[in-house]
Structure formats: C-alpha cells, structure tokens
N, C-alpha and C positions, 0 to 999 in steps of 0.2 A: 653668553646665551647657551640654552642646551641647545646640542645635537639634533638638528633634526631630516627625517626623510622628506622626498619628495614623490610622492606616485600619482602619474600621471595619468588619464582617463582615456581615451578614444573616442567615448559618446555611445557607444552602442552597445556595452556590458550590461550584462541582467546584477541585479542585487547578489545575487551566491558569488557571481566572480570577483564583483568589490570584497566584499567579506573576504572570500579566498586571500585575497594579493593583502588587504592587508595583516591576516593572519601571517601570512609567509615575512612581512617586513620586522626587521629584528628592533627598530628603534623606537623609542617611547613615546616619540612625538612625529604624529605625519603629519605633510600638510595635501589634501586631498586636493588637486588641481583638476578642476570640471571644465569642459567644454561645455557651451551652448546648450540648451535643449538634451541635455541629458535624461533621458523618458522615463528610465527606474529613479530618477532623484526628483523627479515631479511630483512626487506623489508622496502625502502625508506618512500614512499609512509605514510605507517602504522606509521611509530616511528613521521615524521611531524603533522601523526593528534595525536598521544599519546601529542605531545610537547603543541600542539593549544589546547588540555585538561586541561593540566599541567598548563599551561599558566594560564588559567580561574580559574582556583582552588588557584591562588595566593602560589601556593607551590615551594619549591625545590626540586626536584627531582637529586639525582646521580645515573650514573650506576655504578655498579661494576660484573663484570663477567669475567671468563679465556674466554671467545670468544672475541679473536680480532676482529673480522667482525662487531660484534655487537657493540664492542666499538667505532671502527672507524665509522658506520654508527650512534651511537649516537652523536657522537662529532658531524661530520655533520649536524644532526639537532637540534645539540643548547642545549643538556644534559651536563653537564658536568660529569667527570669520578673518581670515589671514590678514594683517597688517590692519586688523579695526579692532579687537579686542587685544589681541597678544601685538602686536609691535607698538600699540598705543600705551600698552602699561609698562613694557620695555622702556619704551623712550619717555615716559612720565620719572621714573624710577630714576633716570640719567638726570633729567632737569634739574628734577628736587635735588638730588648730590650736588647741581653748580649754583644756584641759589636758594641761597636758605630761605626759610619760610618767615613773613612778617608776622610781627608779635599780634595775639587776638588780643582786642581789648574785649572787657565787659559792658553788654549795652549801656551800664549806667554812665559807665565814665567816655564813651563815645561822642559825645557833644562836648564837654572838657580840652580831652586831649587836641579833639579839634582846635580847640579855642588858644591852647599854651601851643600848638606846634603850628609851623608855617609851612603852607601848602606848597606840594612840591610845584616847579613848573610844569606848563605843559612841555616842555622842551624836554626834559630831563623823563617824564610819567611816557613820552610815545616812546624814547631811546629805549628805555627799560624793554616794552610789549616788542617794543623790532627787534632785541637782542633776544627775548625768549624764545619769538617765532622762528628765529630764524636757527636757533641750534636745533629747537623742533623739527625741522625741513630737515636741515642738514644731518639729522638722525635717522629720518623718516626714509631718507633719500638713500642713504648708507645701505640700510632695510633692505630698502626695492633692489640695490646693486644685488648686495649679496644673494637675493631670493633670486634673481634674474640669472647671474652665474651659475647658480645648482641646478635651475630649472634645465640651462641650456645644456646640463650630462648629462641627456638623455639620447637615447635614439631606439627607432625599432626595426626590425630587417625584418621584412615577408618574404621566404624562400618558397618556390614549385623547384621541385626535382623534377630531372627526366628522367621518365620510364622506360620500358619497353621490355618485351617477354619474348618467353623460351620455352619449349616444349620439354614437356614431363610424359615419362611412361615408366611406372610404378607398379611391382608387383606385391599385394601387401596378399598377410591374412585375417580374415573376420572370424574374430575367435566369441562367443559367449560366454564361455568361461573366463577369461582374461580376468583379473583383476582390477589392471591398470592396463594402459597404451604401453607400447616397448618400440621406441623410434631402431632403435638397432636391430630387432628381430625384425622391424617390420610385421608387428601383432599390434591391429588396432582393435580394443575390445566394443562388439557391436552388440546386438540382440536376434535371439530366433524366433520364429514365426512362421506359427500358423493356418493355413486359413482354409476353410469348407465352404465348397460350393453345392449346389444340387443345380442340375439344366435340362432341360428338354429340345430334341431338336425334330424336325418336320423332313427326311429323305423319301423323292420321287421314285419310283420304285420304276425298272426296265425292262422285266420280261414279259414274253407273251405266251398267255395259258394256249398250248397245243390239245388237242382231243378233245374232249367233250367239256365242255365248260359248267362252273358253279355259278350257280345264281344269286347273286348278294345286291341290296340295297341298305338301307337306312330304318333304325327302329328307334323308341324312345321308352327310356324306363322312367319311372315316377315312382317316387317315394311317397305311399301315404302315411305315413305316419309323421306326428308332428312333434316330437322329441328327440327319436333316435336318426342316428346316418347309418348306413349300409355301404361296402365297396364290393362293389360287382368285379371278379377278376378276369381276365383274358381268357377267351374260349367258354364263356358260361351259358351253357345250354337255352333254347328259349323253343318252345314246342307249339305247332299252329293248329289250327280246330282240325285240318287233317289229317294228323298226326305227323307232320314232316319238322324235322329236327333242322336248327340253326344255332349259329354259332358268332359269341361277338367278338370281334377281332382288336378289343385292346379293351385294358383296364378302367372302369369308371369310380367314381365318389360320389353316393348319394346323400346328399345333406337335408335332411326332416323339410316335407312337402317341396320337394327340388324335382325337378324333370332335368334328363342329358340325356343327348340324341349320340346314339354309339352306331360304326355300320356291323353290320352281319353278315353269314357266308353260309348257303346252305353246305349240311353235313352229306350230301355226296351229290354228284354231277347228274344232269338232267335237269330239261324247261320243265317237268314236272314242280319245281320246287318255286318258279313264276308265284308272286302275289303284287296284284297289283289294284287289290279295294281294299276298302277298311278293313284289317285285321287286329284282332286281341290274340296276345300269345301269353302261354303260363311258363313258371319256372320250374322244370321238373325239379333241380336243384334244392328251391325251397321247399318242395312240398311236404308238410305235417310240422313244418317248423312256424314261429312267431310273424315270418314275413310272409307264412303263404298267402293272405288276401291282403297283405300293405304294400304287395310289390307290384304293379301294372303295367305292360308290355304294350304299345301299340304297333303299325305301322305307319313311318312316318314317311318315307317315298319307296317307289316301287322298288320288289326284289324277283329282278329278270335277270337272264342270261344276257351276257351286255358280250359282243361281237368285237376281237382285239383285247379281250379284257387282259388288263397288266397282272402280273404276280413276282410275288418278291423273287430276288434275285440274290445269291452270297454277296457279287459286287454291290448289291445298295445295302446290306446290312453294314459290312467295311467299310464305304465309303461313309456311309453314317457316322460310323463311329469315331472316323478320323473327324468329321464336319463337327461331332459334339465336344471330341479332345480341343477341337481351337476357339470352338463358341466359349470353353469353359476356363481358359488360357485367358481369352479376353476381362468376363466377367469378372476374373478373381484377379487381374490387374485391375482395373476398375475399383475394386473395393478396396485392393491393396492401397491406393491412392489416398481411396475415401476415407481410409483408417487412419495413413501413418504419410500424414500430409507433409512431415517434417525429413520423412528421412529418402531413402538413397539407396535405389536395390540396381543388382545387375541387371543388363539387358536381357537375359535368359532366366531371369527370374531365379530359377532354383529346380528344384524335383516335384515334378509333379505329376500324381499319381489319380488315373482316372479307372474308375471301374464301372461297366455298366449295371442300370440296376433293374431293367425292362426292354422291349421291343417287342412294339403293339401287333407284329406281323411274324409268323415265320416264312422259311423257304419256300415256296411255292403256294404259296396261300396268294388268293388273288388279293390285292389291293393296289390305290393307285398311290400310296403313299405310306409310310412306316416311320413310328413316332420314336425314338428309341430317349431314354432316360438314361440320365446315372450320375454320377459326384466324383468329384473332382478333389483333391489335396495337398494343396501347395506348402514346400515348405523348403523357407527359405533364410537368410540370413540381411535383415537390414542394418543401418545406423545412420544415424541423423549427420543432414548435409552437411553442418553446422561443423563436428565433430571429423568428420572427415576430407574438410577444407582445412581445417586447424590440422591437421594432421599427414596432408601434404606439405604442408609450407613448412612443417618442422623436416620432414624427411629431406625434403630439396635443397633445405639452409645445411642441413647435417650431409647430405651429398655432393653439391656441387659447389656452395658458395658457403665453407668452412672456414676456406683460406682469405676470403674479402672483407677487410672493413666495411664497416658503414654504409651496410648493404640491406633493403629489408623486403618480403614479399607482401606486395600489395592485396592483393588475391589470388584465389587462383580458377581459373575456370574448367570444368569437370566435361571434356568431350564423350566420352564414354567408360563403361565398367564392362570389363566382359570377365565370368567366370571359369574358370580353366578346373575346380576341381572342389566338389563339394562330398565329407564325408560325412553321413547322417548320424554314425555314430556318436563322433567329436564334436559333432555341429559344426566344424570347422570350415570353410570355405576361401577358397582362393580365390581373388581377383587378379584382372589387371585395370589400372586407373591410367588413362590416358588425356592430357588436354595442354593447354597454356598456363602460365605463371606469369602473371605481371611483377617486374621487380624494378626498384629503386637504386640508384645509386645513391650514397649517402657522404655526407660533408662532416670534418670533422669541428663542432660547432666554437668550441675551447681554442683552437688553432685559429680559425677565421677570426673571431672575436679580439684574440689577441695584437694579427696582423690590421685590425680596422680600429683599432683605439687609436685615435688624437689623429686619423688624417683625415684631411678634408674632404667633400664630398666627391670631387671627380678623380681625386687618387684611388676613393673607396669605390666606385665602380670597376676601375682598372682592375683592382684588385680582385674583385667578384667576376668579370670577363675574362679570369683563366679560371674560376670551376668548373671545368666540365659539363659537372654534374647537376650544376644551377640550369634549370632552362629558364625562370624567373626572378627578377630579384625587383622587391621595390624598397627601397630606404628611407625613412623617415627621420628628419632631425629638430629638436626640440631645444628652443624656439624656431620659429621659421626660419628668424633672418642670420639664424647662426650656420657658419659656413663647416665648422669640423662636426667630426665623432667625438663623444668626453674623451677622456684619458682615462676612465675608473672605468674599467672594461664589465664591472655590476650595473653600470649604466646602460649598457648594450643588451637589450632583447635581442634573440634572433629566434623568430617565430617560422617551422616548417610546415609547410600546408601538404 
C-alpha cells in the first residue's frame, strides 16, 4: 500500500486552517480524521471549496469520521471515505489474487451447461462464501490495526508560560528625519507637527477708579446694510445729541443687518456725561463715508457714574495672559488627540508659542472685566503607539535579555514620556520612556519534544513539572485509550499559547 498521513482535527478549525495543515503535509495521500460536529465541514458550500484545494495540491485526501452527516456530505463532493472506498478496493484486489475468477458462460449456453455439469453441494457452495468472507474480515481487520497504530502517534501539548515584568527607563531620540529606526543609537524615526490655535479668554479686572469717575454703560450698534459686514475696532468714537464723546472699549464684527451690544466709556470724567433715556449716537468716524446712514448707535442701558467703579489693572492684564497661555495649552491638546488618535506625544507636549493678538481694555480704563485674544503654536514631535511599543521591546531584548534564550517580550506598557530636550532647528527631540515590560520565559520546543517521545503519560508530566517556565501544560494523546507519546517526535505538536 502507499504511504500514507494521518491529520487529525480538534473540531473547532475554520476551513483556512484545514487548507493550511494540509498544505504543510508532505505525503500524497491524507486521511483526514473528523471529530463530531465539526461546523466548517457541515456545510456544502465549504467541503466543495476544501475539494477545489485538495484538487490543486495534486493530493488524496479520505475522510474518516463517526459523523455520518459529514461523511455523506463529503462523499457529495467528491472525497472519498476511509476503509469504504480505498480499503474495500485494497482488499478486493488481494481476493481476486487468491481466487481466480469463474469462467463466464454466454446467455445461450447457460441452460446446457447447466444441464452436462452437476450442481455443486450445498456443503461445499456455503465453505467456499465462508472462506472468502472470512479473508475479507481478516484483511479488513489488518486495515483497522494498522490505521489504529498510526492514528495512536499522535499527541498535542498546550503550553501557558510564566510571565512576569520589569521595569524599563529608556532614553530614546524622535528624529523626523531618520530614515529608518537605529536600535543602537537609540533614534526612533517619528513625525513633526504642527498645530494653531486662536482663543479668547474673559479676566475680572481689580482696581478701583480714585478721583472723579467716568461714566460708561452699555450701547448697540446695528448694521443696516444687507450685503456688506463692517468691524468696529476698540476705542471707536460714538458722539450724543450733546455733543459728549464716548468711547467703546473692545472690538466688535458687524455682519449685514446684525445688531452687538458693546459697553462704552465716556471720553473724560464727570456725571455730566450720565445718559439715562433713549439716546441715538453718530459715528464721527464714519462720517462722509458709505456707512454714514447704515451705521445706527442706540442706548442700550444707562451710562452713569457707577460708585467703586473697577478699572484695569497691569495685574489682570498678566494674569490674563497666563489664564489664556493654559486655556490654549488645553485646547490644542484636545485637538492634538482629535487629530492624531494613534500616536504618543510627551507629557509637555513640545514648544509652544503664544502671542497675544487684542485686550479689549487698557490700564486704567474702567471696566469690570477684559477680554484679551490671541493664538497659540504648538509644535511638537509625535509617533504612533504602535511603532514605539515595537520599538521598546527591541531596545530591552538588545539591552537586558541578549544573553537569554528563549525569552520574549509580551508587551510593554508605556507609564510616561517626559521630554528632556527639543531642538526646533533639527526637529529633534529627546525623550525619556518609562514603564513595565511583560516578559516570557521560553522552552526549548526541539529539546522537550525530543525528551517526551515514546514515554507514557505520567513519566511525560514528570518531565514537564521541572520546566520552570511552564505554568501550564495540558497533554493530549491520540487515541484515548493509548497510554504513551509516539516515538516519531513529527507526531508531537507542541502548541504555546
């Protein structure tokens, strides 16, 4: 008889990993041993494209399994079924070799020969049918040993390793230029970036106007015109039916028939400057220009002399400005995130560069409050988590565990990055990376393998209860009631989870 393999199923393989395993089997003839309810071999569909595999790999494939369903649907697509097609034409083939074949007559002469030849006995016609059956069996039986022997050299070993981790502190640098990564220089190539913000912030203002106070309320300018926008800027004149000058104290944007309510300050101290009924104000400003009658001034609440009135202070201007450097710190983390979801910047971000670009108040101007603007520009160096996980675990196998077999890093976990030195020129940037590594100790598979062929199964746990490095082991032998490991150590899976 040919050569043939045996590969064994588990039941719970998808269709790519049959394919896989019997790609990988060197022998022309497999016989595919199904367990049960095998789910990917249930199905029509799946065993036609296993067959259009089978096919291209120029092999024999049999099935043999106690699930009829699977057998009946292999036969369907063109598998033939272990010891029902091939061992029945095996042992047909032996037969015919021990007795020869009775002569055909022709129909015609079938009632003749009858007639000149004498019937055999029954005595002699049942010995004949019990000598054939029984070499049949006795072939058939032969079969089943031998199938049963190959079957039993198998076995599978499911290994868990023990883990357990070690702390890393890592000085790399993020280069954008880099080419490539350089484990030895410690240059992982990253990316630069940059990012603009604009923010506004709202500071309380804390001094108190001394001497004679200005009188400021509340006014609304209205755009009539229904096309264009207008921007009113800080300090823009606004003149009342008595001729007393006022002044608004931050920048507005008029957008085509848009009304914003701005406050004001009269232009010099005195309740003289008190309005406190409906007023219309002009723009000296605009006047002889396109906006002189589309620009309109009301009063929106009274402008009195208010008693304690506040006025800016250098401290709320500075302290604004710090309050806007961290509002814009935040915001452009925030977007950093929203952008660059995948990667991995330091805790300090990088350089960033804030200038202002307004403050709706000055020094000593009353107000109870001062809006200050301006933009923010970060700019820093990231790279993807992804890329700089990979990229520790090379450095820590290249530093610490060079000299260890069979060692490997599971992951590693990134406690923090802090930057020690960015220069804007190079883009270059220094980190330190600090956190845990999970690592493995590792078995040498070839070695074990070789010490577990041919002993039985409580010598083979012996043997397995001095790895160390095993925390798990479960062993599988095939058939059940078989007590050793094979001898042909290609029979020995040993599978690491």
């Amino acid at each position: 008889m040919t050569e043939r393999d045996y590969l064994y199923l588990k039941g719970t393989e998808e269709l790519g990993d049959i394919i896989d395993a019997l790609k990988e089997y060197g022998g022309k003839e497999i016989i595919l041993v199904i367990p049960r309810g095998t789910k990917c071999l249930l199905h029509p569909t799946n065993l036609e494209i296993l067959k259009e595999e089978v096919d291209k790999l120029k092999k024999k494939v049999y099935f043999s399994s106690l699930d009829d369903r699977i057998l009946s649907l292999g036969k369907q697509a063109g598998f033939d079924i272990f010891l029902e097609e091939y061992e029945r034409e095996e042992a047909l083939k032996i037969v015919t070799d021990i007795i020869p074949p009775k002569k055909v007559l022709k129909p015609k002469a079938i009632k003749k020969e009858r007639e000149r030849v004498e019937k055999p006995s029954k005595t002699k016609v049942s010995f004949s049918k019990i000598f054939l059956s029984l070499i049949i069996i006795l072939i058939i039986g032969f079969a089943i040993i031998v199938s049963l022997n190959k079957f039993a050299n198998s076995a599978v070993l499911e290994i868990s390793l023990k883990s357990q981790n070690i702390d890393f502190n890592e000085a790399l640098t993020l280069d954008p230029n880099a080419i490539s990564n350089d484990i030895n220089s410690r240059i992982l190539k990253a990316e630069y970036i940059e990012i603009t913000k604009t923010h506004s912030i709202r500071q309380p203002t804390t001094g108190t106007k001394t001497g004679r106070a200005y009188a400021s309320g509340k006014v609304i300018f209205k755009n009539l015109d229904p096309e264009n926008s207008l921007s009113i800027i800080q300090g823009t004149r606004i003149k009342s039916p008595e001729g007393y000058i006022y002044r608004t104290t931050k920048r507005i944007y008029l957008e085509p028939n848009e009304e914003v309510e701005v406050d004001v300050i009269a232009d010099a101290p005195g309740e003289k400057y008190n309005i406190e009924k409906d007023t219309e104000f002009t723009v000296p400003g605009l006047s002889g220009t396109r906006w002189e009658n589309k620009i309109k001034v009301k009063l929106s609440s009274p402008i009195v002399v208010t008693e304690g009135q506040k006025v800016v202070t250098v401290d709320d201007i500075n302290e604004g400005k710090i309050k806007l450097e961290d509002e814009l710190k935040k915001v452009i983390q925030e977007d950093l995130k929203l952008k660059y979801k995948d990667y991995i910047f330091p805790e300090n971000a990088g350089f960033l560069d804030v200038k202002v670009s307004d403050i709706s108040n000055s020094v000593g101007q009353p107000a109870s409050e001062i809006i200050i603007t301006g933009s923010g520009v970060l700019k820093t160096v990231g790279v993807k988590q992804k890329f700089l996980d990979d990229f520790i675990k090379d450095v820590i196998s290249k530093e610490n565990l060079g000299t260890k077999e069979n060692i490997r890093i599971v992951k590693v976990n990134i406690d923090s990055i802090k930057m020690t030195n960015f220069d804007l020129k190079t883009k270059k940037m220094d980190i330190i990376v600090s956190g845990k590594a999970e690592i493995q100790g590792g078995v040498d598979v070839k070695k074990l393998i070789s010490e577990l062929k041919g002993q039985n199964i409580s010598n083979a746990k012996e043997i397995l209860s001095k790895y160390d490095e095993i925390e798990k082991a479960e062993l599988f032998v095939y058939p059940f009631w078989s007590n050793n490991l094979p001898e042909d150590e290609k029979k020995i899976d040993v599978k690491i989870k």
